[in-house]
C-alpha positions as CSV (number, residue, x, y, z in Angstrom):
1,X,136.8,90.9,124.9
2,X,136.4,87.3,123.7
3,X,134.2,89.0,120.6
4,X,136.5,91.1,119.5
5,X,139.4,89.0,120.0
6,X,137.6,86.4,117.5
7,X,136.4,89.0,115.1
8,X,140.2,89.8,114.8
9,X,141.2,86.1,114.4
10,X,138.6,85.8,111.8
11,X,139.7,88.6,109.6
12,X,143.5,87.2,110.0
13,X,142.5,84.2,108.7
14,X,140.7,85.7,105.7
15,X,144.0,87.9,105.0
16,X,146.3,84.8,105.4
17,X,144.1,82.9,103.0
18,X,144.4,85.5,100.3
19,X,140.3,86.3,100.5
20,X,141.0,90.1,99.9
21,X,138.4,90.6,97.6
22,X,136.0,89.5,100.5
23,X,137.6,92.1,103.2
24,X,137.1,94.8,100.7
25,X,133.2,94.0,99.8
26,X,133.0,94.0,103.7
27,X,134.8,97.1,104.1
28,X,132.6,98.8,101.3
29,X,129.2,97.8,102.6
30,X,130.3,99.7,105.8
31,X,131.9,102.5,104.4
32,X,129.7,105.7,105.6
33,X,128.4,107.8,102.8
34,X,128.8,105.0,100.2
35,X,127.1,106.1,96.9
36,X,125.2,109.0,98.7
37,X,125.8,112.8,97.5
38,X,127.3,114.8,100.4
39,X,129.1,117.7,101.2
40,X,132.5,118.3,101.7
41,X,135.2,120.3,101.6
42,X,138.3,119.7,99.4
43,X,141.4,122.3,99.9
44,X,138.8,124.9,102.0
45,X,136.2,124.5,99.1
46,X,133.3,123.5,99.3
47,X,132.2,120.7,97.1
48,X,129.5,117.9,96.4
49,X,130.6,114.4,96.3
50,X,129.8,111.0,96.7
51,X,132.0,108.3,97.9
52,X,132.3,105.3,95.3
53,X,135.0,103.1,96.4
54,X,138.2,102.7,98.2
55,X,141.3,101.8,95.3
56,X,143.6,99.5,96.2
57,X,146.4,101.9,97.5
58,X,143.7,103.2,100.6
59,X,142.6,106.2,98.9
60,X,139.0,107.2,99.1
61,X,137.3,107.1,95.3
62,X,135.0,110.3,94.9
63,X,133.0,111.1,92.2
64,X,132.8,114.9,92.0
65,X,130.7,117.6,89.4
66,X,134.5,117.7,87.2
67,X,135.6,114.2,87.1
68,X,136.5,111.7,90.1
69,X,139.6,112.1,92.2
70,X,141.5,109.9,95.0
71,X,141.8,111.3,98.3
72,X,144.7,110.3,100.9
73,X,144.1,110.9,104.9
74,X,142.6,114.2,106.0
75,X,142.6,115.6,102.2
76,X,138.9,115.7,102.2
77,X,136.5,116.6,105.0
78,X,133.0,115.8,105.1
79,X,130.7,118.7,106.1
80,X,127.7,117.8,108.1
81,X,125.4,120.7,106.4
């Protein structure tokens, strides 16, 4: 409990201090699927994909075979072919 309790503390004090360009880098490098083509589906099609970044709003960056789009919460799934 004392971990996590200090983990939290730790990124509070980063996001008090202004160090948001720090949280994000973190954020990215453990982002699952970053930069690696995968399936998924996007409005019950199916579609390759890869994950490139996070904008500054919270929408998932995703580089698809027409052009890259921004996805909000449950708007993409990833399929686990």
């Amino acid at each position: 409990m004392d971990e996590i309790c200090t983990a939290i503390e730790g990124r509070y004090i980063q996001l008090k201090a202004g160090k948001m360009d720090a949280i994000h880098a973190v954020y990215l490098n453990k982002l699952y699927l970053l930069n690696v083509w995968s399936t998924f589906k996007i409005n019950g099609e199916i579609q390759q994909g890869k994950i490139y970044g996070i904008s500054k709003e919270g929408y998932l960056e995703v580089e698809l075979a027409n052009g890259t789009r921004q996805f909000g919460f449950k708007e993409i799934e990833f399929i686990n072919a």
